[in-house]
DRENDOKOL-263168 format. One line per field, with one value per residue (C-alpha): x, y, z; residue number from 0; residue in three letters. Coordinates in Angstrom, 2 decimals, decimal comma. Layout:
N
px: X;...;
py: Y;...;
pz: Z;...;
resi: NUM;...;
resn: Ala;...;
END
This chain:
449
px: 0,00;1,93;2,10;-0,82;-0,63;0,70;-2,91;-3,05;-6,06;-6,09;-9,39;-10,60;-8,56;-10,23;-13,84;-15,15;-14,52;-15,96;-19,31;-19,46;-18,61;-20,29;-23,28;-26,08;-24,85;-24,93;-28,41;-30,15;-28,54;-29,96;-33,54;-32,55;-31,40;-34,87;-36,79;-35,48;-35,55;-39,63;-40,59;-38,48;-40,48;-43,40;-43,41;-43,06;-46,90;-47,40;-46,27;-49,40;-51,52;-50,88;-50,81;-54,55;-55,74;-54,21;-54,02;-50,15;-48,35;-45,00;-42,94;-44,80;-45,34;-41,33;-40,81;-42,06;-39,63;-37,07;-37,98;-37,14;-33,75;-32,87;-33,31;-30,12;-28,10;-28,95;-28,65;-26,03;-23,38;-24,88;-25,95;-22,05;-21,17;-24,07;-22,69;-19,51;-21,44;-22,75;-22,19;-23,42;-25,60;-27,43;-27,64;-29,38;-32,06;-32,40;-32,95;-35,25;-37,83;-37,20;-38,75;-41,90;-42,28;-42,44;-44,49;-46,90;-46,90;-47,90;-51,22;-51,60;-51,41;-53,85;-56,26;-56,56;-55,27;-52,86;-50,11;-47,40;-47,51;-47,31;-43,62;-42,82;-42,88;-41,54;-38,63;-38,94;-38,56;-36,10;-33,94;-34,32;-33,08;-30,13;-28,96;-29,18;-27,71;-24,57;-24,49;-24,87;-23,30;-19,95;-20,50;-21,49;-17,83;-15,75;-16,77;-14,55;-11,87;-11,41;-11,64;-14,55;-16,50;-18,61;-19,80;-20,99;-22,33;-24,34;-25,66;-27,23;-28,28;-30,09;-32,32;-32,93;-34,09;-36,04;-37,80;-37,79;-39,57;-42,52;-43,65;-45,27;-47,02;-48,24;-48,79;-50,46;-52,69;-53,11;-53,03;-53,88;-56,16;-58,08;-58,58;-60,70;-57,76;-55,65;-58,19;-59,70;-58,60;-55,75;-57,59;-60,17;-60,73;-62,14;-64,31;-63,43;-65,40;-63,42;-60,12;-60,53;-61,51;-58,78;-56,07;-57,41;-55,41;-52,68;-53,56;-53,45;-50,06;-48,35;-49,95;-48,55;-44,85;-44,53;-45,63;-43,08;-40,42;-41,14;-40,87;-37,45;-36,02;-36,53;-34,79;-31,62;-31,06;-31,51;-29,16;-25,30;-23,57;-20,65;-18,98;-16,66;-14,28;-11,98;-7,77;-7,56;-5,73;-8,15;-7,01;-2,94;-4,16;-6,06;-3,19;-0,89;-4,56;-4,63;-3,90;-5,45;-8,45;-11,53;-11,73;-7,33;-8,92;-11,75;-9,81;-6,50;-8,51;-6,96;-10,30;-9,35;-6,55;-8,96;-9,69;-11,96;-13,84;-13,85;-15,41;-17,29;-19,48;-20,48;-21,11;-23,35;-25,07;-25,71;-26,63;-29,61;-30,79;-31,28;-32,61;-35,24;-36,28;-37,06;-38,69;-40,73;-41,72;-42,45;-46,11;-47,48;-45,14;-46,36;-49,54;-49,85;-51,73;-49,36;-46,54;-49,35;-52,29;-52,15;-54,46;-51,75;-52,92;-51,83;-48,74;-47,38;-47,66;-45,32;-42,73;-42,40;-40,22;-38,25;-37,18;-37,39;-34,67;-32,61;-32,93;-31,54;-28,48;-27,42;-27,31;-25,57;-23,66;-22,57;-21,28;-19,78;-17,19;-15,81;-14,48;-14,08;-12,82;-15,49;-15,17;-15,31;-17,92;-19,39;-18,47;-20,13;-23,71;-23,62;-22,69;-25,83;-28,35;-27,40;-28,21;-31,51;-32,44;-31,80;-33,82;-36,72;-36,42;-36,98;-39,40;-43,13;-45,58;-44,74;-40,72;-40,25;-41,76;-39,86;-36,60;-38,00;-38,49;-34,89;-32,74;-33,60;-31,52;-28,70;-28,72;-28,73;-25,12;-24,37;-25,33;-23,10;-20,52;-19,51;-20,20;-17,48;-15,13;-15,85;-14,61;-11,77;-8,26;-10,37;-9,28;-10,06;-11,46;-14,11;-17,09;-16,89;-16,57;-19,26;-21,22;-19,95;-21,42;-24,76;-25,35;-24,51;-28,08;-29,72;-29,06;-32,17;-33,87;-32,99;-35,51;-37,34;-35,29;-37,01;-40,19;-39,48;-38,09;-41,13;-43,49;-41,84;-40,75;-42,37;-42,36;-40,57;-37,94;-37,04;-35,66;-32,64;-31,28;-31,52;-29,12;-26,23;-26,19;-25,09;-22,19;-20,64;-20,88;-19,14;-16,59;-16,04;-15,64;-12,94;-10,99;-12,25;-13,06;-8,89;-7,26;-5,25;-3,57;-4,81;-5,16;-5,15;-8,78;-10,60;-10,76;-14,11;-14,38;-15,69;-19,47;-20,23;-20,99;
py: 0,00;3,55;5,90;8,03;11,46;13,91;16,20;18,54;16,30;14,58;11,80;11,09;9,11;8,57;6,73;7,32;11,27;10,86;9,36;11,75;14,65;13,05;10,90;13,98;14,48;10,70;10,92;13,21;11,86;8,66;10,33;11,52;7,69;6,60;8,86;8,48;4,88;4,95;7,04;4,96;2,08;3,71;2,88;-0,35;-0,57;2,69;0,47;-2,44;0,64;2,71;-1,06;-1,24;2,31;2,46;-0,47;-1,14;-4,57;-5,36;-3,44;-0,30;-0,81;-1,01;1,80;4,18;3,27;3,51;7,08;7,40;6,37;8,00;10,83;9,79;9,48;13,27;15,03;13,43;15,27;18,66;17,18;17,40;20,85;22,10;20,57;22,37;25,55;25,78;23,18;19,75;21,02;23,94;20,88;18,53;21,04;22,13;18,41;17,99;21,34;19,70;16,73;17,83;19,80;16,67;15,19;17,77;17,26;13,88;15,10;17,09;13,63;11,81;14,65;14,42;11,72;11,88;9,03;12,26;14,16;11,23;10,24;14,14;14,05;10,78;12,27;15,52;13,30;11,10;14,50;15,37;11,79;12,16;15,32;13,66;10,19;12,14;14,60;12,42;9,27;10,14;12,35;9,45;7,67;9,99;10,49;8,47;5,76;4,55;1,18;0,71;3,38;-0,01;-0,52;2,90;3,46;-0,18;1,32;4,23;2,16;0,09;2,70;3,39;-0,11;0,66;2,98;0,40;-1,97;0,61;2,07;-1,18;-1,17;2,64;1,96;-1,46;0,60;3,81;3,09;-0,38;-0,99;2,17;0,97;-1,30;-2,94;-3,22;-5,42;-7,44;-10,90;-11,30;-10,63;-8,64;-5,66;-2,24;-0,01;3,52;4,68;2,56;3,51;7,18;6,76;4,81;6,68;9,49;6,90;8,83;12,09;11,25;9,59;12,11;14,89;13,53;12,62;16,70;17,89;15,39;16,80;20,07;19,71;17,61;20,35;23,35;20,81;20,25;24,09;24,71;22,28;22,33;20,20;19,47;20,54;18,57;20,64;20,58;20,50;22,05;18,88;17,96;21,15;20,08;16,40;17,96;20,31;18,23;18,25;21,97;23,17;20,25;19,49;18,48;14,26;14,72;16,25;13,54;10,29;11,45;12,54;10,60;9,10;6,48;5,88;3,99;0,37;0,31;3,30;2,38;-1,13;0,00;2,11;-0,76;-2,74;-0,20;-0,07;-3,78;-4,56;-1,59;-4,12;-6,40;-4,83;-2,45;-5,86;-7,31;-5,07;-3,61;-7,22;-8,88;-8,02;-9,30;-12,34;-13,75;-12,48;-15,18;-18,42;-21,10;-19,02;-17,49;-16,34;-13,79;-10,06;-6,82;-5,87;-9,05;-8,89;-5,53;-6,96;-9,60;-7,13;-5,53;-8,89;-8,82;-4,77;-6,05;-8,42;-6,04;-4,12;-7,19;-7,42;-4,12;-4,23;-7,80;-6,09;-3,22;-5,51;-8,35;-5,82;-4,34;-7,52;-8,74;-7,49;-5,88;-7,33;-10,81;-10,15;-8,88;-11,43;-14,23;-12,77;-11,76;-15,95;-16,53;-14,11;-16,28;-19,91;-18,14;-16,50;-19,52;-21,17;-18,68;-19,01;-23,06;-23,24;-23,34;-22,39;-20,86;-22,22;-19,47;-16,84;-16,74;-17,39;-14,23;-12,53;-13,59;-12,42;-8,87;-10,46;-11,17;-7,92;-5,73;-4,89;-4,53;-1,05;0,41;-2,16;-1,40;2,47;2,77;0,39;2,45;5,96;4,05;5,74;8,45;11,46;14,69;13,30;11,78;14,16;13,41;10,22;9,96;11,65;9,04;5,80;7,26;8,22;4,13;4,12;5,03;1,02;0,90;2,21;-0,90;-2,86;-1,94;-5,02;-7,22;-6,15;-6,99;-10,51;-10,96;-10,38;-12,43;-15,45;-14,98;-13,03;-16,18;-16,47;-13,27;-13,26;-15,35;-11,56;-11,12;-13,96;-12,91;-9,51;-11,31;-13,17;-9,66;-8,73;-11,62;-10,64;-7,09;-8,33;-10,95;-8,49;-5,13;-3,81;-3,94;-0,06;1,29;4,91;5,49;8,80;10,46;10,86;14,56;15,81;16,98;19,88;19,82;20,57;24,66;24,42;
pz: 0,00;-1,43;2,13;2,92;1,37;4,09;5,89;8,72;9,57;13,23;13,38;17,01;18,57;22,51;21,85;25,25;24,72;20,91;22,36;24,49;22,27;19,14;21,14;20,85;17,38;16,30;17,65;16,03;12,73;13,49;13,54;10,39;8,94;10,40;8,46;5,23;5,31;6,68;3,53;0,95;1,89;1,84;-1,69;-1,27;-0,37;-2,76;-5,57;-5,16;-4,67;-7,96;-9,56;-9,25;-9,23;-12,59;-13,80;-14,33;-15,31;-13,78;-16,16;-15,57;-12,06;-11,38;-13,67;-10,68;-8,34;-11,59;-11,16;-7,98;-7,79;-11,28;-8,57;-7,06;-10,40;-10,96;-7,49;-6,10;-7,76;-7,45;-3,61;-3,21;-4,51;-2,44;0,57;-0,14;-0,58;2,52;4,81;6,01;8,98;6,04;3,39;6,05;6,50;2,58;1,93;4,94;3,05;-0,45;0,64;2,51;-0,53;-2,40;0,32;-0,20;-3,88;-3,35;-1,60;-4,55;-6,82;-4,94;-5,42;-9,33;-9,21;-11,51;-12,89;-14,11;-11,26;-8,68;-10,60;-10,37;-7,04;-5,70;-7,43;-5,92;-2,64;-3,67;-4,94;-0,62;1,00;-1,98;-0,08;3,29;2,13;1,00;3,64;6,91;5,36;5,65;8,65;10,52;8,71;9,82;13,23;15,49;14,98;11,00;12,15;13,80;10,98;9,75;12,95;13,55;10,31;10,50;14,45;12,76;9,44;12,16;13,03;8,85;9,19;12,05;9,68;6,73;9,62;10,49;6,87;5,28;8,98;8,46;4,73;5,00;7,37;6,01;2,23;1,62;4,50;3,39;-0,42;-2,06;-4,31;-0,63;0,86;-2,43;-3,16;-5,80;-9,24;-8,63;-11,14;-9,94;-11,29;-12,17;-9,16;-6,98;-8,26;-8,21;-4,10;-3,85;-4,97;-2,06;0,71;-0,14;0,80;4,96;4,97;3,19;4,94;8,08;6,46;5,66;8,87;10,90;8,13;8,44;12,52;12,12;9,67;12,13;14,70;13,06;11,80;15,86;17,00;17,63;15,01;14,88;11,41;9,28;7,84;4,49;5,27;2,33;1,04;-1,55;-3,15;-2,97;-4,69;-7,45;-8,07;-10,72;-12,79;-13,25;-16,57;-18,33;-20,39;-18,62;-20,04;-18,83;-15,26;-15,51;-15,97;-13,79;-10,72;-7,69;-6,72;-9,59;-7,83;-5,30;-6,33;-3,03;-4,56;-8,02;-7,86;-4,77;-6,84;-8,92;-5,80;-3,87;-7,66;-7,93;-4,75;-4,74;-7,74;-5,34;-2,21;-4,52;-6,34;-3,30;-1,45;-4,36;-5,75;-2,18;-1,43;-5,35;-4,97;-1,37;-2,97;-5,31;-4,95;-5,53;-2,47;0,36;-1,33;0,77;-0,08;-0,71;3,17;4,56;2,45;3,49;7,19;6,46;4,94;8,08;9,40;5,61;6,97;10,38;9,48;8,43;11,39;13,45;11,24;11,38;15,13;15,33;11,89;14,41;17,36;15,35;13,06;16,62;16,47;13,16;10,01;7,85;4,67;6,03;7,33;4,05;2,30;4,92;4,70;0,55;0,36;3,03;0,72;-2,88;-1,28;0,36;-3,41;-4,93;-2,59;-3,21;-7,13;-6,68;-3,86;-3,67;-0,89;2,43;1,96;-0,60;1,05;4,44;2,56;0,87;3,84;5,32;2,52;4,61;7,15;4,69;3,28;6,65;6,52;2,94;1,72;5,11;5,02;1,32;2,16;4,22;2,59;-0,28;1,55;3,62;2,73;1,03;3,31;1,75;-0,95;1,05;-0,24;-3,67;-3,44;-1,07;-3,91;-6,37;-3,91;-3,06;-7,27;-7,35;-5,31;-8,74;-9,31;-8,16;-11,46;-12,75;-10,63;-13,98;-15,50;-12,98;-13,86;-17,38;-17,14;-14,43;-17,14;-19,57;-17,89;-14,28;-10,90;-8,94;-11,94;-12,14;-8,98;-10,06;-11,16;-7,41;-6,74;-9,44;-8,00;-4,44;-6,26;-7,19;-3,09;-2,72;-4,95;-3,27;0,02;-0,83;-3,26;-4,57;-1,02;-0,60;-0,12;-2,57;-2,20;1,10;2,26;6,22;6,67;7,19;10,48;12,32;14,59;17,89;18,28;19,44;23,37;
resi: 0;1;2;3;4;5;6;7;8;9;10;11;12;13;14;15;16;17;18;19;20;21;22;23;24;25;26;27;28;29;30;31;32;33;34;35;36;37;38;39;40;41;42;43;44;45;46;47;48;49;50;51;52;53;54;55;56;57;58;59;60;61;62;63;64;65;66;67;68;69;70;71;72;73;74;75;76;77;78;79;80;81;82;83;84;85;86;87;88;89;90;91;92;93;94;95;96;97;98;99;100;101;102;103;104;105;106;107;108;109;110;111;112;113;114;115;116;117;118;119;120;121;122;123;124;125;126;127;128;129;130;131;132;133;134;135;136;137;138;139;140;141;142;143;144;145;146;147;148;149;150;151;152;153;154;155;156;157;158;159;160;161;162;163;164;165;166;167;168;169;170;171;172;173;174;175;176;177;178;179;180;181;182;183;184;185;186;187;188;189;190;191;192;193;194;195;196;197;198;199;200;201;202;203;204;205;206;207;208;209;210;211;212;213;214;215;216;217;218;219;220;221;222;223;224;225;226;227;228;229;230;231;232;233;234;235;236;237;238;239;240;241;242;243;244;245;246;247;248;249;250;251;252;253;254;255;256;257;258;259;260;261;262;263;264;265;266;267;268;269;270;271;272;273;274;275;276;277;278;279;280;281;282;283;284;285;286;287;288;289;290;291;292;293;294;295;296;297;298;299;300;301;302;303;304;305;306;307;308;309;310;311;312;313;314;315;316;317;318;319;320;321;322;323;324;325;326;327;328;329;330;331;332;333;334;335;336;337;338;339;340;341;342;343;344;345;346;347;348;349;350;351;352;353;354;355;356;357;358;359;360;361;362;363;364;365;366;367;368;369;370;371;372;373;374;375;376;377;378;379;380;381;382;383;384;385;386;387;388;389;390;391;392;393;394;395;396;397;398;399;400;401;402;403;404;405;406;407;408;409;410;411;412;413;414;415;416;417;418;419;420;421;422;423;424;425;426;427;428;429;430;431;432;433;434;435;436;437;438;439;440;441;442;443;444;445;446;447;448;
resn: Unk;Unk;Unk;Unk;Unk;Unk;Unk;Unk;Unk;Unk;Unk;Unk;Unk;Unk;Unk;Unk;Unk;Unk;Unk;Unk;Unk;Unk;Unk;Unk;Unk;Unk;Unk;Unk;Unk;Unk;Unk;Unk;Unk;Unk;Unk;Unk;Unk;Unk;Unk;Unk;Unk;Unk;Unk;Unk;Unk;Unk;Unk;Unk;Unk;Unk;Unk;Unk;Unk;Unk;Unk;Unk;Unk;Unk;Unk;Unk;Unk;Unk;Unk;Unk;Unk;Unk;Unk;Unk;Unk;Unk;Unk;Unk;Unk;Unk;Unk;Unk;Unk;Unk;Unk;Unk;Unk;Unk;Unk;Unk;Unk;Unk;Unk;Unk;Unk;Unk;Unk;Unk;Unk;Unk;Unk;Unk;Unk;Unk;Unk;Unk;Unk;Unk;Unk;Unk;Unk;Unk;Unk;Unk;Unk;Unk;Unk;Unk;Unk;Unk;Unk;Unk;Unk;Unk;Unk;Unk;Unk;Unk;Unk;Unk;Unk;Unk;Unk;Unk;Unk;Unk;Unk;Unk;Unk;Unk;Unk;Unk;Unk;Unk;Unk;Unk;Unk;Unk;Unk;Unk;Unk;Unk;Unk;Unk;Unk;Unk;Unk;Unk;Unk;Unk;Unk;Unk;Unk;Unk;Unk;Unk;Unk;Unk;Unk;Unk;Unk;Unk;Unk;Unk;Unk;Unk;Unk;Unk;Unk;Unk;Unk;Unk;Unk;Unk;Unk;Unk;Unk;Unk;Unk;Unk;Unk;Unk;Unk;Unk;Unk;Unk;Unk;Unk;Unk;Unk;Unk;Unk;Unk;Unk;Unk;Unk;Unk;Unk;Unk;Unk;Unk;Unk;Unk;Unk;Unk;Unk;Unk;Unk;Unk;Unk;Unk;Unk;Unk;Unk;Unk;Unk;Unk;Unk;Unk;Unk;Unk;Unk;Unk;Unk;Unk;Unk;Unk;Unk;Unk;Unk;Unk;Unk;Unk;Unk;Unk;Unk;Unk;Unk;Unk;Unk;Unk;Unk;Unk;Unk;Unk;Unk;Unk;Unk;Unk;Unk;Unk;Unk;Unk;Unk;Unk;Unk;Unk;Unk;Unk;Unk;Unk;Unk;Unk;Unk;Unk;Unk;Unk;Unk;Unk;Unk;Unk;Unk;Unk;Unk;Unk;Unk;Unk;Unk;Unk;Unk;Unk;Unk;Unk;Unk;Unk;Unk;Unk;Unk;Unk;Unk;Unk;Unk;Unk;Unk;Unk;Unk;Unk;Unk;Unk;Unk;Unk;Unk;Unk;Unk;Unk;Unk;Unk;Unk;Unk;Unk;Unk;Unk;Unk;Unk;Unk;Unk;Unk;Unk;Unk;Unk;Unk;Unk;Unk;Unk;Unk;Unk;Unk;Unk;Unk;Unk;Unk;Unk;Unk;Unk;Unk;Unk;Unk;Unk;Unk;Unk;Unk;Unk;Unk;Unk;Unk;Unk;Unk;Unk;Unk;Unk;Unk;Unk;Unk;Unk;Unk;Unk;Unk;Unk;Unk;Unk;Unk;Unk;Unk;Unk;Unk;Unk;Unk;Unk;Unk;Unk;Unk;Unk;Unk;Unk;Unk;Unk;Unk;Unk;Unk;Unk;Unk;Unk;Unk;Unk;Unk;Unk;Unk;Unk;Unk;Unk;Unk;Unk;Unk;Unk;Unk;Unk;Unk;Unk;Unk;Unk;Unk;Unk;Unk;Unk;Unk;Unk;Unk;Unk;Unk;Unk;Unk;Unk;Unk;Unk;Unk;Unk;Unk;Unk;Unk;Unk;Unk;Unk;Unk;Unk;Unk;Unk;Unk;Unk;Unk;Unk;Unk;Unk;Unk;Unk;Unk;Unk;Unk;Unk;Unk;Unk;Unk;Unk;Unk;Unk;Unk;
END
């Protein structure tokens, strides 16, 4: 490994005074991680909903959520510069308004209803968590000992899932509970009538997803945060680039440097494939006769434990990488979510359906787990490349594939894309996730008393 790149930069070094220091902080992030994770699932009940009020097939169905993660493709970048602009604690609370604002839309939607409009604005949201995912992300990194930054950033992903856990609860309730294509049997075709009342479930939950934003964003532009602060070394390693043209700049900027990086991105890319296909899929797949025959209601209840699961794993995640290396770990649970896709591609009845439901456990610790071996060694170029891994969340959008080879060949075999996806993790962990060029990490200042 080539010798890190001399920084003025000193990480925290005592824990006990960092959890102290950082604990309120860490906190109030965490609220943060919930909250974007509780309205990202949202849609996975949303999805069933807009199925039947109008009338999509699979293809069209996963195009919405396609939508919604192009969102992080096309903000993340700009998320970045902004953040440089004017700060993390300032971008936290931008993103915080720009999604109630899409919240709000969404009530707007519901109201015509309208198919356009409803896209429009789950991007509108999706533009929001992009600005907090790259934002409080590498905050959460960076705070505290390099070592142990899986572990803390699988703590706080555990409350995300804790989020992930509650929304098919509160939509379940609140959207599909509330419509007439929620609570029919699998098959059943609704009138006009019955479609335009149902698409008016929406209007409650979003109305109280805005006001609980709006609250949170007047919270965190009140509160003490700590800052994290540029060395100015990013400037002295992009410094052999200047004078040349912009593809030169492009393809000999030292983030390429970074093999952890570099097939990172892929990896956070590939495994959003994954996670977004199963989440998204999940309630029409248990839904079917020949797995639980089970209404969309009944379904988005049992989604809870798939979210739940990750929940649990990111908490075990967070104590077992104090002790064990990271990537090992990474590479253990991507091998134990392949045998339990395979086993849900091949199965029948209730078998493939909880091996459906505990691939969540499986994939608990991968998006924070390749995160921060993404960033590791980064140092002062941690911003931009943390802009680089959350864009990779725009994998996602291609959940639209599985909705294609669903309709073409069938849900249950579709989900064998699921599986290859996993064999990449497992390629990561064992090799790509290695540091090359590391770099001294960037330092964060004390929070204002």
């Amino acid at each position: 490994m080539p010798p890190a790149v001399p920084s003025s930069a000193t990480p925290l070094t005592n824990p006990q005074d960092g959890a102290v220091r950082y604990g309120p902080a860490l906190t109030l992030l965490a609220s943060l991680f919930f909250m974007w994770g509780f309205i990202t699932v949202i849609n996975n009940t949303l999805l069933p909903h807009l199925r039947s009020v109008f009338e999509l097939n699979y293809t069209q169905t996963t195009l919405i959520e396609s939508v919604w993660f192009i969102a992080y493709f096309v903000a993340s970048i700009p998320s970045a510069k902004l953040i440089e602009r004017i700060g993390y604690q300032k971008a936290l609370v931008v993103g915080l308004l720009i999604m109630a604002a899409g919240a709000l839309g969404m009530m707007l939607a519901a109201s015509l209803p309208s198919y356009g409009v409803t896209l429009t604005m789950l991007f509108v949201i999706a533009c929001g968590i992009t600005l907090l995912q790259v934002a409080a992300n590498p905050y959460v990194a960076v705070v505290g000992k390099p070592e142990t930054a899986s572990s803390r950033l699988n703590l706080v992903q555990a409350l995300n899932s804790a989020g992930t856990m509650l929304a098919p609860m509160f939509g379940a309730y609140l959207i599909l509970g509330r419509s007439k294509g929620g609570t029919a049997e699998a098959g059943v075709v609704l009138t006009e009538a019955e479609r335009l009342a149902d698409a008016q479930s929406v209007i409650l939950p979003y109305g109280l997803v805005a006001a609980v934003l709006l609250i949170l964003a007047v919270v965190i532009a009140k509160f003490p945060l700590p800052a994290m602060v540029s060395t100015g070394a990013r400037r002295e390693a992009l410094h052999d680039a200047a004078g040349q043209g912009a593809w030169q700049r492009f393809w000999n900027h030292p983030l390429w440097q970074h093999r952890n990086l570099v097939l990172g991105v892929p990896a956070i890319f590939i495994y959003l494939i994954a996670e977004i296909g199963v989440a998204n899929l999940f309630i029409n797949f248990v839904s079917q006769p020949d797995i639980a025959n089970l209404t969309h209601e009944q379904a988005g209840k049992y989604l809870s434990l798939l979210w739940g699961g990750m929940m649990v794993g990111r908490f075990a995640g967070a104590a077992i990488m104090q002790r064990f290396d990271a990537a090992k770990v990474l590479a253990l649970f991507s091998v134990g979510a392949f045998v339990v896709m395979i086993v849900t591609v091949f199965a029948q009845g209730p078998v493939a359906m909880w091996s459906l439901i505990l691939v969540g456990l499986f994939h608990s610790i991968m998006f924070p787990t390749i995160f921060t071996l993404g960033i590791k060694g980064l140092g002062p170029l941690t911003e931009e490349a943390s802009g680089l891994l959350v864009m990779a969340i725009a994998g996602g959008a291609l959940v639209v594939v599985q909705g294609y080879i669903a309709d073409r060949v069938g849900l249950q075999t579709s989900f064998l894309l699921t599986a290859a996806c996993e064999l990449y993790i497992v390629f990561y962990a064992l090799w790509g996730s290695r540091p090359t060029a590391a770099l001294v990490d960037v330092e964060v200042e004390a929070p204002v008393a």
